[in-house]
N, C-alpha and C positions, 0 to 999 in steps of 0.2 A: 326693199327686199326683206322679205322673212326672216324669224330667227328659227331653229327648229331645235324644239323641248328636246327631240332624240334624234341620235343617228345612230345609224344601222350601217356601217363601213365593211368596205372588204367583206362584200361578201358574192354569192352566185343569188340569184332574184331570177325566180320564174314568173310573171307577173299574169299570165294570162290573158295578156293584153299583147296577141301578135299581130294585129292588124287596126293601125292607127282610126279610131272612130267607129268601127265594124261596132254592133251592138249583137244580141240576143243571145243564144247558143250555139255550141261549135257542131257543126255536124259533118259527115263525111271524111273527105282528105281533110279535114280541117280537125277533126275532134281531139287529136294530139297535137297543136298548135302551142306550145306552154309559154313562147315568148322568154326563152330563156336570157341573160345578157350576165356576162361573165363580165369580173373585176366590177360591181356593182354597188351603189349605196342606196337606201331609203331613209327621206329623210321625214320625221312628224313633229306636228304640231298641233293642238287643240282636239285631237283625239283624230286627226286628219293627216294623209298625206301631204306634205308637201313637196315631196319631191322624188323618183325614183328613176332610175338610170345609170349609165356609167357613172363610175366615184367623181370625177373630174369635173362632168356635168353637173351634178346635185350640189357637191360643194360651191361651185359660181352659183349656184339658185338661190342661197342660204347665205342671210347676213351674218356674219362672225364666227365664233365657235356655237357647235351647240350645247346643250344644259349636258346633255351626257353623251354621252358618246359609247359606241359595244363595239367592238373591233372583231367579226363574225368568224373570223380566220377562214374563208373560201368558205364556211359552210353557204348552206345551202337558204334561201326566203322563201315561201310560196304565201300565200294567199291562207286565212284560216280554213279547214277545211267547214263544207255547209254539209250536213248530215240531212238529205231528203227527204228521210223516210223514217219515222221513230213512233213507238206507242209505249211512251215513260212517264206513267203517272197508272200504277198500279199496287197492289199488293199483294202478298201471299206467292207461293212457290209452284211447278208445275216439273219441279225433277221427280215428280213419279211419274207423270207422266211419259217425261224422256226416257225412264225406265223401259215404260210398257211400249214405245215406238220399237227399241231397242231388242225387243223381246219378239217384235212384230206388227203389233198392234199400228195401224194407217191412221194420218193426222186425221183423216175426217170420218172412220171408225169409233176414235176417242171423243170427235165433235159429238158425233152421234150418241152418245152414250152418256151423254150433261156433262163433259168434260172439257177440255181447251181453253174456247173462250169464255164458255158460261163458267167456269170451273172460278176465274181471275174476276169474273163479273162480281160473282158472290163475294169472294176474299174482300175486294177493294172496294163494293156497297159497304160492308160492315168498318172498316178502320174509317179511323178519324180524320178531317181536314189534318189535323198537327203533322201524324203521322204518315200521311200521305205524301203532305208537303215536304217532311225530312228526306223521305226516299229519295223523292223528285230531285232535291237539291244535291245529294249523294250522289245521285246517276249525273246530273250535269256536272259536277267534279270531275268523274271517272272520262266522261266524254272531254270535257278541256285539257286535261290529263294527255289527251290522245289528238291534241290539235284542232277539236273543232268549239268554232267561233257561232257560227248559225244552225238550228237545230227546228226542223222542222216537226212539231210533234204533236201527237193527234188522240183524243179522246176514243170513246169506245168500248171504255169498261166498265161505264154506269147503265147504258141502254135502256135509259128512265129519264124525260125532263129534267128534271131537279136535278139528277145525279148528271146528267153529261155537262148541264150547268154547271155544276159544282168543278169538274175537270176542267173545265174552259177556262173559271175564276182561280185554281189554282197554278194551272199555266200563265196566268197573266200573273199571279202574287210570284212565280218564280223568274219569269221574268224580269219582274222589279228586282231583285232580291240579287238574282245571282248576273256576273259575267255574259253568259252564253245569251246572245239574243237567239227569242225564239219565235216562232212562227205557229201560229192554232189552226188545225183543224179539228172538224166537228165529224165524228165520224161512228155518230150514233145506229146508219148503216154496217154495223160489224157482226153482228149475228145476231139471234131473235135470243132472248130470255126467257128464263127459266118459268114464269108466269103467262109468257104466251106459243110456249111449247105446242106447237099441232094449230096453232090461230097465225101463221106468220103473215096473211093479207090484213090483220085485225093490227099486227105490232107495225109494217109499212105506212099503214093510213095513219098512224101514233106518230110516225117521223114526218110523214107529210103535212097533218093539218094542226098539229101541236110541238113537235119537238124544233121542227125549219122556222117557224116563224117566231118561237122565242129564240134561238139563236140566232138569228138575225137583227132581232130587236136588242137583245142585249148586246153583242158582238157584232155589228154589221162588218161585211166585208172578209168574215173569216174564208178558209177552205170550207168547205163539205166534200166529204171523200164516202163510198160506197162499197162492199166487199160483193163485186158480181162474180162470184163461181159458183162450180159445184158446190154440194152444200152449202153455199150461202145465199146470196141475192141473186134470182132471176134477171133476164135482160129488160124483161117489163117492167119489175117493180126497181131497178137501177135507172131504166129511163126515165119512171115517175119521179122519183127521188131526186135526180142529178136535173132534172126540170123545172121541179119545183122550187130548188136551192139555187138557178140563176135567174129566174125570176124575182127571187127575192133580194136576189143584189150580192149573193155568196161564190166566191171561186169556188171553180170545181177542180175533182182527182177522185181518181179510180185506182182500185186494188180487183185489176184484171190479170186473167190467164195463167194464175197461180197453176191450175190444176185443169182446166180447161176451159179451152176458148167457145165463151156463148155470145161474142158479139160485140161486149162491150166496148173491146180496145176502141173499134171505129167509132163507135155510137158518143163516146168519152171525146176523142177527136173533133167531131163533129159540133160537138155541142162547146166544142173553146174549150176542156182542161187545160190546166196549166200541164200538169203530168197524170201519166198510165203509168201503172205501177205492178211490180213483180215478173207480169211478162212471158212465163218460161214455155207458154203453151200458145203463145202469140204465131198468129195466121200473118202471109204473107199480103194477106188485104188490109187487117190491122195497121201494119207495119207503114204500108202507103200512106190508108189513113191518117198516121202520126205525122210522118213527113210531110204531105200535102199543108197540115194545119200548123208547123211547128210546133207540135206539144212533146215535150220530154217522155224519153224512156226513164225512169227509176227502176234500175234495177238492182235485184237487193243478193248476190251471191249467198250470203254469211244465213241465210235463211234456207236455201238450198242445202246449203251444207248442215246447217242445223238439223234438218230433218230426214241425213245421211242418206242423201239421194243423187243422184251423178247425171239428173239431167239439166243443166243450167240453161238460162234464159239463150236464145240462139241473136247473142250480141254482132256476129260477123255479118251476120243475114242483115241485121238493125243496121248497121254502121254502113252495109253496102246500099241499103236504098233511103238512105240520106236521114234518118233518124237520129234525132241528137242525145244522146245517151246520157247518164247521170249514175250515182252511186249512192247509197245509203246503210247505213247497218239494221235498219228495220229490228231496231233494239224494241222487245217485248218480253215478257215470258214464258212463253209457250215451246218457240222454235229457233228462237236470236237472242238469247240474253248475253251482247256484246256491246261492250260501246266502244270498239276499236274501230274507229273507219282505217288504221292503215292494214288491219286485216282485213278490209274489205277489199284494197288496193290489191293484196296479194292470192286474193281469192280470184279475184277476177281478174288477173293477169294470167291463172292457172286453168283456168277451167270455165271463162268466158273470153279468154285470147285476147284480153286488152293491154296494149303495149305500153309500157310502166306512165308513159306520157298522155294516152288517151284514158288513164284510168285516173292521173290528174287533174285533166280540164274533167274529169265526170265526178269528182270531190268537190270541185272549186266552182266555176263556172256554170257548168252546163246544173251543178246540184242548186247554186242560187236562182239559176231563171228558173227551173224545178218549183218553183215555191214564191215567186211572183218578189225573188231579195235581187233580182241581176243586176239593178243600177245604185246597187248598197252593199254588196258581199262576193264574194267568189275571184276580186281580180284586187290586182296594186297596180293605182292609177293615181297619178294629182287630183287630189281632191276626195278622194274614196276615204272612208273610215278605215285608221286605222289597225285591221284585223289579218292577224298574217300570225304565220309560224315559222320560228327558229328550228332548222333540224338540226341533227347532231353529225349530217353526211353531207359532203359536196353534193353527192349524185343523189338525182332527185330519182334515178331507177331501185338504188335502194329502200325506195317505199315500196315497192313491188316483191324487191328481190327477197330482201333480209323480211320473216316474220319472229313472232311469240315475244318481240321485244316492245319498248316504246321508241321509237324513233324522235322524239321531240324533246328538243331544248330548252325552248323555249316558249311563251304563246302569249301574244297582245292582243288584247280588246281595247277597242276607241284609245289606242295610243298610251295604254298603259300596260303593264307586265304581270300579267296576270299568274304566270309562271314562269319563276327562273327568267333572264337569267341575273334578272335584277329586280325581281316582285316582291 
């Protein structure tokens, strides 16, 4: 029998695992499935679970006492949350921008006008590896801070060889560096540059026949992710793009339906994404599409709201025709400079009608298969790394209910305490 480094006593564990063996994402009647199990222990070892279930059971799992022991007092365990959606590796500010929205001014008015995302292009070309990499490390602080463990996050703001390179190399130096595992995408499809302003079939054929096959050489197996809306990528040059990167052996992901629906969501389905992302202008063909292929919805509330607009992604519609849903804070900054997923939790309890339990499995689970981490992140299982958060409430509806605060107690990576309450 095992000894176990830690135990996690007395406490309430939603493990995310409510159906013995079941694999991929929850969808439907399933998508609030939390697997909760009250009077609970977790027990680790070697940066793994060994054991999780009633106190009673784990303790007969586990030879002796263990090295420490936390006495959780009924709070609350879940699973670290996976953050789906993030573009954290920038620099320079865009609260004038938030200004001029504020005043009026339409997000892709301001695109129009060499602002947004070319605006962050520029700032973050100019600053140094050092400094770049400080920020990066900053923001994955603020993020573990707020309970998440996995952190899906994606270049975009070099839009030049060298420079989306350079993002890729420092996502992977902070990955070594810090706690949070993270997950790369390549997502030099995010808008056309300031150099080939009015040429965008000249900047396409630059991601196609030069930027896809040094990230694949240097990175095999990343994401490739494409921004097809209005104003950004047509539905022909995201097909070229998202064809030419599984060809080359790269997972796919789409940043569809932000602002309107040109096709993508299906086309993204079709072609195996792992996820479609944003959503809010998603067709009820779409929506099939996703369902038919199991590819995750990411949807991202906390960006909606950023850009103080009241039409959110139509998540009912999703959840009724069998789409498996997911959550992200879509930290950038343009429109979501947040790294609260559990504002994300109470965003989308408000104003996408996700019930405090289905907006859990879209943090945990449904946000790991999201990103190709489902058989390493998002549940507490024997055997699974252990990545979970301490809250500081029994009820796991207070991630929903209660906002503007932090909700966490605690937070482990690979079975250590990364924060509180023993770090």
């Amino acid at each position: 029998m095992p000894r176990a480094e830690i135990l996690i006593d007395n406490a309430r564990v939603a493990t995310m695992a409510p159906l013995a063996g079941a694999r991929g994402a929850l969808a439907g009647a399933d998508q609030g499935a939390i697997g909760l199990i009250e009077g609970a222990a977790v027990a680790v070892a070697d940066g793994r679970i060994l054991a999780v279930g009633p106190r009673a059971e784990v303790r007969a799992a586990i030879d002796g006492e263990p090295g420490a022991e936390l006495n959780a007092g009924g709070r609350l365990v879940i699973p670290g949350f996976v953050d789906a959606h993030s573009h954290p590796v920038w620099a320079g500010s865009r609260a004038a921008e938030f200004e001029q929205r504020i005043a009026g001014a339409s997000y892709v008015a301001i695109m129009e006008a060499g602002g947004g995302i070319a605006s962050t292009v520029r700032a973050t070309r100019a600053a140094s590896d050092a400094a770049l990499l400080a920020d990066l490390l900053e923001r994955l602080d603020a993020l573990m801070a707020q309970g998440v463990t996995t952190l899906e996050a994606k270049t975009g703001y070099g839009l030049e060889t060298g420079q989306e390179l350079r993002q890729l190399a420092l996502l992977a130096e902070a990955d070594r560096r810090h706690p949070v595992h993270i997950v790369p995408t390549f997502l030099g499809a995010h808008a056309v540059p300031d150099e080939y302003r009015g040429r965008q079939a000249d900047y396409v054929a630059l991601v196609v026949e030069e930027m896809l096959p040094a990230v694949a050489a240097a990175w095999p197996g990343v994401f490739c992710d494409v921004f097809c809306d209005e104003g950004a990528f047509t539905l022909a040059e995201s097909a070229r793009i998202l064809g030419r990167a599984r060809e080359l052996g790269l997972r796919l992901k789409a940043h569809s339906d932000e602002f309107a629906d040109l096709g993508c969501t299906a086309l993204a389905a079709e072609l195996g994404a792992h996820s479609v992302d944003h959503l809010v202008a998603a067709s009820p063909a779409g929506m099939d599409a996703m369902a038919a292929a199991g590819t995750v919805a990411v949807l991202l509330p906390g960006t909606t709201f950023g850009l103080g607009s009241s039409h959110f992604a139509p998540a009912a519609e999703m959840r009724a025709r069998g789409v498996p849903l997911a959550l992200g804070t879509d930290l950038n900054p343009g429109t979501c400079p947040s790294e609260s997923m559990p504002l994300m939790l109470a965003i989308a309890a408000r104003y996408l009608r996700l019930t405090p339990a289905e907006g859990l499995v879209a943090a945990t689970r449904n946000a790991a298969e999201s990103c190709g981490r489902g058989a390493r992140a998002g549940r507490l299982e024997a055997g699974w790394p252990a990545d979970l958060v301490l809250l500081r409430s029994p009820d796991y509806r207070d991630l929903a209910y209660r906002f503007g605060g932090n909700p966490v107690a605690g937070v482990m990576v690979g079975g250590r305490w990364t924060i509180g309450p023993a770090a």
